[in-house]
C-alpha distance (Angstrom), angle and dihedral (degrees) to the residues before:
residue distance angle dihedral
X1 . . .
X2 3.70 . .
X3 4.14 122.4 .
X4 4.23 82.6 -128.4
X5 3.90 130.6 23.1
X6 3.63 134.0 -176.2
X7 4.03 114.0 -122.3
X8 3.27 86.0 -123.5
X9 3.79 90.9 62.8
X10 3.75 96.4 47.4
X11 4.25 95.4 39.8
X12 3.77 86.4 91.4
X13 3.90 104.1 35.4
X14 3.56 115.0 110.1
X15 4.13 126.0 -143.6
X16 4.02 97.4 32.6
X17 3.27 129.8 131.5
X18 4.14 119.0 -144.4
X19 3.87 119.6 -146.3
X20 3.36 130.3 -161.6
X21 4.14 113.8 -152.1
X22 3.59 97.7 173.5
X23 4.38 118.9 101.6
X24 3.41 117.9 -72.1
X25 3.96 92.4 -108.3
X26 3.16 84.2 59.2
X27 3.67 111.0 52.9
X28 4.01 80.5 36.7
X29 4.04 84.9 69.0
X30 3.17 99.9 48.5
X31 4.17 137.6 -27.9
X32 4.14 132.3 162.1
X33 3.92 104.3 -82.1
X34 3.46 117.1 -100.7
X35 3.62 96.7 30.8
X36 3.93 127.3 124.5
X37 3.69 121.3 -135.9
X38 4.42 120.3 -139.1
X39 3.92 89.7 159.1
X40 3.93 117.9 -155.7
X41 3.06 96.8 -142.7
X42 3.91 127.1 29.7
X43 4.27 130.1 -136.1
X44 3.46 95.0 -87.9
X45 4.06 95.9 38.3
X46 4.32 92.3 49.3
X47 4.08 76.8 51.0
X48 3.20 106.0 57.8
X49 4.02 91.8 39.3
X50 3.26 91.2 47.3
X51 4.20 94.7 55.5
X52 3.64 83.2 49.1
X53 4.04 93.6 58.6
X54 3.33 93.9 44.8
X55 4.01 106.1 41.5
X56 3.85 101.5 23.5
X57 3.79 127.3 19.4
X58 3.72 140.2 -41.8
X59 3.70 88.4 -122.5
X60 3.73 105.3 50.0
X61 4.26 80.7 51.2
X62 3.90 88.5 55.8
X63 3.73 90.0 46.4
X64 3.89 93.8 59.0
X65 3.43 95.5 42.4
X66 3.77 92.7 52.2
X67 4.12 88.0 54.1
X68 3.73 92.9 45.3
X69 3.77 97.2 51.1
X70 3.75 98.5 31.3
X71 4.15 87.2 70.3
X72 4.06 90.8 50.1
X73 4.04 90.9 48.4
X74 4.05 96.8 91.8
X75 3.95 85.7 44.3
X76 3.85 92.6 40.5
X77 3.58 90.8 46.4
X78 4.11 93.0 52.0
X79 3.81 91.7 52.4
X80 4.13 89.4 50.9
X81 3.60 83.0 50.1
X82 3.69 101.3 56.1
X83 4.10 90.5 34.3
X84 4.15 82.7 55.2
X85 3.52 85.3 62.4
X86 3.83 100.2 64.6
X87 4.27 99.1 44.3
X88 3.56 143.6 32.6
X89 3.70 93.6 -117.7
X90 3.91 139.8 15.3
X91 3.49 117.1 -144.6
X92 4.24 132.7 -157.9
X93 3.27 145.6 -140.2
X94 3.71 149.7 175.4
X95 3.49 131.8 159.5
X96 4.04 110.2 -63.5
X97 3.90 88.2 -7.0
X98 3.81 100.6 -96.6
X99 3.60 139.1 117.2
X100 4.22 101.1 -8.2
X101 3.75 95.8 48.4
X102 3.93 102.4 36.6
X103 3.69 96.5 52.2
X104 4.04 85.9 47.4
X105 3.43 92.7 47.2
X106 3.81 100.5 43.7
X107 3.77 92.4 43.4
X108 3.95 95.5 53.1
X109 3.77 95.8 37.3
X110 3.92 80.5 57.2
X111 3.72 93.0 62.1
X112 4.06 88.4 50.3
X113 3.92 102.3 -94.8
X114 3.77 120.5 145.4
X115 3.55 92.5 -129.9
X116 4.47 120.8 135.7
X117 3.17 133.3 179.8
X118 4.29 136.2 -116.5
X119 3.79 103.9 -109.1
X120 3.99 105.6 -124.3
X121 3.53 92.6 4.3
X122 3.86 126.8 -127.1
X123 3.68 92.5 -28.1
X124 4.26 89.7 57.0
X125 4.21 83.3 53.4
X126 3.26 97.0 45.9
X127 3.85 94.1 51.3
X128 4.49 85.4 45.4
X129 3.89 96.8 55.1
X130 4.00 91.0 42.1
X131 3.68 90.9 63.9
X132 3.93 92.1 40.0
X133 3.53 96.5 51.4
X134 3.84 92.3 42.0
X135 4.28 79.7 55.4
X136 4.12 93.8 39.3
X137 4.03 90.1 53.2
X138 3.56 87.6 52.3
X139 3.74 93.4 56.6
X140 4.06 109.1 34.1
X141 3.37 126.2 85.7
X142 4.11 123.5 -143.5
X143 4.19 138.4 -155.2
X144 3.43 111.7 -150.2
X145 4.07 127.9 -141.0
X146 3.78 115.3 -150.6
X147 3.72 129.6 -169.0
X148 3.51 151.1 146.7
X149 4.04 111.1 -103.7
X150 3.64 112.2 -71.2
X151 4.36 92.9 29.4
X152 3.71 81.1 135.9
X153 4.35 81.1 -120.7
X154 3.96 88.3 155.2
X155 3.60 100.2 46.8
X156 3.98 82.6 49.0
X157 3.71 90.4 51.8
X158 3.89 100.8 49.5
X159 4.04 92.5 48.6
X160 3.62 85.7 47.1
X161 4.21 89.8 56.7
X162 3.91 81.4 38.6
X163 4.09 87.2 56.6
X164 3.99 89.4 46.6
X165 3.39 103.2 -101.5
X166 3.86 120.9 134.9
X167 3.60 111.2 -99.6
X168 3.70 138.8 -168.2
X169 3.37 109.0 -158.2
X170 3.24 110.7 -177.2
X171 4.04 112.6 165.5
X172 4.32 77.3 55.5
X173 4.24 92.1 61.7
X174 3.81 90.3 43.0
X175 3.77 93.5 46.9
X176 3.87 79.5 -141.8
X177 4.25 137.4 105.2
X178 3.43 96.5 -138.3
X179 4.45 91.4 -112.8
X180 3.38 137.5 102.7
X181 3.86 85.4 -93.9
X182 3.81 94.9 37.5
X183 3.58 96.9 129.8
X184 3.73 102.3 42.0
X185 3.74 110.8 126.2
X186 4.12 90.7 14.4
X187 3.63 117.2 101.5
X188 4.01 128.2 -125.1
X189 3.59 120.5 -9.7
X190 3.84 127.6 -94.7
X191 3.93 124.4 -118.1
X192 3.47 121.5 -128.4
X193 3.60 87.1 -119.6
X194 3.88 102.2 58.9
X195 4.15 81.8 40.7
X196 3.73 89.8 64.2
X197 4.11 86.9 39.1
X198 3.67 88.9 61.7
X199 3.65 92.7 48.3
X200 3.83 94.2 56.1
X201 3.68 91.2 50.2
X202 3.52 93.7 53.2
X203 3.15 98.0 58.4
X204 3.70 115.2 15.5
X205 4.21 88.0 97.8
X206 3.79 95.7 60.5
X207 4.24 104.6 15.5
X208 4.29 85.6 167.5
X209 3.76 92.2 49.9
X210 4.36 122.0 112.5
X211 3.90 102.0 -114.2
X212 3.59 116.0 -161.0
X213 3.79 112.3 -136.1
X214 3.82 142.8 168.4
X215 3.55 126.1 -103.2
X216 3.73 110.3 -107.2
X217 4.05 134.4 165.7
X218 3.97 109.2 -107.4
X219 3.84 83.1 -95.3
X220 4.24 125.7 69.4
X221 3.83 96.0 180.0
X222 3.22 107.6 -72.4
X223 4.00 100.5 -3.9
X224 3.70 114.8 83.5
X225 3.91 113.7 -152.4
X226 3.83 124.9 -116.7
X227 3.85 104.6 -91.3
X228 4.07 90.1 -135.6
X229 4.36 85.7 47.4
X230 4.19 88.0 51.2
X231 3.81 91.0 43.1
X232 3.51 94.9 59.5
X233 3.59 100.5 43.9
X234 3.80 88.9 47.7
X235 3.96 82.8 53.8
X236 3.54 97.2 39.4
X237 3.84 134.7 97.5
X238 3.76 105.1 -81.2
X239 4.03 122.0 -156.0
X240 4.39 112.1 -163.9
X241 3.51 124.7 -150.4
X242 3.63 124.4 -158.3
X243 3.88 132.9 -169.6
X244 3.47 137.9 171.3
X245 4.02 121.3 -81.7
X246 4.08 90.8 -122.5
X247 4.42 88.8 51.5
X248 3.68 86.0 38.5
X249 3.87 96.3 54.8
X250 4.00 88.0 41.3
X251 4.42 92.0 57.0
X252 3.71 84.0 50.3
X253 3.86 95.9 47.2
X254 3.89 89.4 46.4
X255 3.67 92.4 39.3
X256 4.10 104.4 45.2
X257 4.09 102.1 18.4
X258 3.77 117.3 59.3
X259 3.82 100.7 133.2
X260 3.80 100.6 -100.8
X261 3.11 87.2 78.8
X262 4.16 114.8 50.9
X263 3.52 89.5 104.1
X264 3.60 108.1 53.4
X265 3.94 78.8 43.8
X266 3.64 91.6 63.5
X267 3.56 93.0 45.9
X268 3.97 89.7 53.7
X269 3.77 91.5 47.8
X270 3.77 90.1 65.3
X271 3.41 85.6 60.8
X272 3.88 99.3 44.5
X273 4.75 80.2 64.3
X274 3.28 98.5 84.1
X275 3.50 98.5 53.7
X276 4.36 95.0 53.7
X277 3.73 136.1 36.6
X278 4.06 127.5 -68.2
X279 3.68 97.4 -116.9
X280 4.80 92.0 46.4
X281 3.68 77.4 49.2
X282 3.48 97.1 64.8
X283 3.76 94.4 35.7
X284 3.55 91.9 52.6
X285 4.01 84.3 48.4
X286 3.71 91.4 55.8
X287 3.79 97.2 46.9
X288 3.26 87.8 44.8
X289 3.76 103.0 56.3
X290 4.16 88.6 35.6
X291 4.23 80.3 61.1
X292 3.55 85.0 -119.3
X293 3.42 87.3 161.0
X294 3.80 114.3 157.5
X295 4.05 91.4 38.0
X296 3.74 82.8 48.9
X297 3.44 100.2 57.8
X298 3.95 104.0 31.3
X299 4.15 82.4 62.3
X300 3.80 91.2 49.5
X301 4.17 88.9 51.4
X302 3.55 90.4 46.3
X303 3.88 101.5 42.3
X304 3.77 96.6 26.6
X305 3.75 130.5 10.5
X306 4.28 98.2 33.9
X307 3.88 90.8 53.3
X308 3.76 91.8 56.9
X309 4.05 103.7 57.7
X310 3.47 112.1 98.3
X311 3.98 95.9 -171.8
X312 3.39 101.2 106.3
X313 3.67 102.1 83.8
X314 3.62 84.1 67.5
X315 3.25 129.9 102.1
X316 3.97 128.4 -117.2
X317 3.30 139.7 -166.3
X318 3.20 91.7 -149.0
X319 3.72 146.6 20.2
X320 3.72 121.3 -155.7
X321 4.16 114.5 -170.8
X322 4.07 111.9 -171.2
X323 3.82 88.9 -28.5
X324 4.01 124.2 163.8
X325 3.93 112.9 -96.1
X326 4.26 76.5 -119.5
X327 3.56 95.9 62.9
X328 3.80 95.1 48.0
X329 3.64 92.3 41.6
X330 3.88 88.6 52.4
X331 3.85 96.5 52.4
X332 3.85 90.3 50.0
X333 3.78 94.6 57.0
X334 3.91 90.9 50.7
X335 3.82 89.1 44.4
X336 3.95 94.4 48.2
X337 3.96 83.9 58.2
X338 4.01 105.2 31.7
């Protein structure tokens, strides 16, 4: 294969395997999906070289990075060894495809690997699947789910992509529930970067395909949705599903209060202050620490979250009130080809 390949080149390619030789912060933040990380140079290593670009000279940088990778290189070289093993080409990248992935690349392709490496780095990818998915949210089309909190709309989604339909899922790619306590129970946070990574790979296979989504504000905690993405689903058919108050409150218990998480629950809660009165504060508090769970949140639904959706004034084709996840899956096939 080629010393240097465009992503676009290598999207498609079957039996590769993607490395990522930048930091692990870095990678952390945001990297191409799919793609391992064996970093050449660690946190603290990128640091220091870093300082030195920036305050000293280019040179002195390149000379401590040569001394910290040149002690990894037998180890390095073992771990390209065994990935060789599993593909019929390795391919590299760093950040705009300079110094960390050519000298990798040149030095292992030197001792006869097939190994290439991403031409401009993450930076070059990043800039490829911004203009696709700018093109692919032209072209799909969406069906939206709406539903008070607790509707049980994700769980609908995920057997849906489980079932074969084409799914959005959008709460999944922003690790995050779209609430105040969204994240509780989920680990780190996503970047907006791998969020719009996971869109592109969703639908980059089928970009004129119906995707069926979940009705979110423009705003998933910290991700903010692609304006062209919210337009359509504020345009698009739109299904509601209703359920009780009592099942409600039980698909948030299961969903947000298994007890590994009580204390990053509490912590949330101090958040979730500013936005009610003193005195529900400190009821909430109480309930809350008595594991009054259910009570707990059917009061919040009723005083707090239910009050603030705005969907109803839309219009559905459908209404679905304590239906089976069957008979909703059932009308969405025949709707995707009416």
């Amino acid at each position: 294969m080629l010393e240097e390949l465009n992503y676009e080149d290598i999207e498609n390619l079957d039996n590769i395997v993607l490395v990522d030789v930048r930091s692990e912060a870095e990678y952390k933040k945001a990297h191409i999906p799919g793609a391992i990380n064996i970093a050449i140079l660690n946190n603290d290593e990128r640091s220091e070289v870093g300082t030195l670009y920036d305050k000293v000279s280019y040179e002195l940088a390149k000379v401590k990075a040569v001394e910290y990778a040149s002690k990894k290189l037998p180890e390095l070289y073992k771990k390209y060894l065994e990935l060789e093993e599993t593909c019929d080409e390795i391919v590299i990248y760093c950040d705009r495809g300079g110094y960390r992935s050519s000298v990798l690349e040149k030095t292992f392709r030197a001792l006869g690997m097939h190994i290439s490496k991403l031409s401009g780095g993450y930076k070059a990818y990043r800039k490829y699947i911004t203009q696709k998915l700018d093109e692919y949210l032209d072209r799909i089309k969406v069906l939206t789910l709406y539903g008070l909190t607790g509707t049980h709309k994700t769980y609908i989604l995920r057997r849906l992509k489980e079932d074969g339909l084409k799914v959005l899922d959008l709460e999944k790619y922003a690790n995050h529930r779209g609430s105040i306590f969204g994240s509780v129970g989920l680990s780190e946070k996503v970047s907006q970067k791998m969020f719009d990574s996971y869109i592109y790979e969703a639908i980059k296979k089928d970009p004129d395909a119906t995707y069926v989504t979940e009705g979110e504000s423009r705003r998933i905690g910290d991700i903010v949705l692609d304006e062209k993405l919210y337009t359509k689903m504020l345009e698009s058919e739109k299904i509601l599903v209703e359920a009780s108050l009592d099942e409600r409150a039980k698909n948030i218990c299961e969903d947000y209060l298994p007890k590994d998480n009580e204390e990053e629950l509490l912590r949330t809660f101090e958040e979730f202050k500013k936005f009610i009165s003193k005195e529900r504060y400190e009821k909430y508090k109480d309930m809350l620490l008595a594991k009054d769970y259910i009570e707990l949140i059917k009061d919040m639904m009723k005083s707090y979250y239910d009050p603030k959706y705005s969907f109803k004034q839309y219009e559905y084709i459908k209404t679905f009130t304590d239906a089976s996840y069957e008979d909703i899956r059932d009308f969405i096939k025949k709707r995707l080809t009416y």
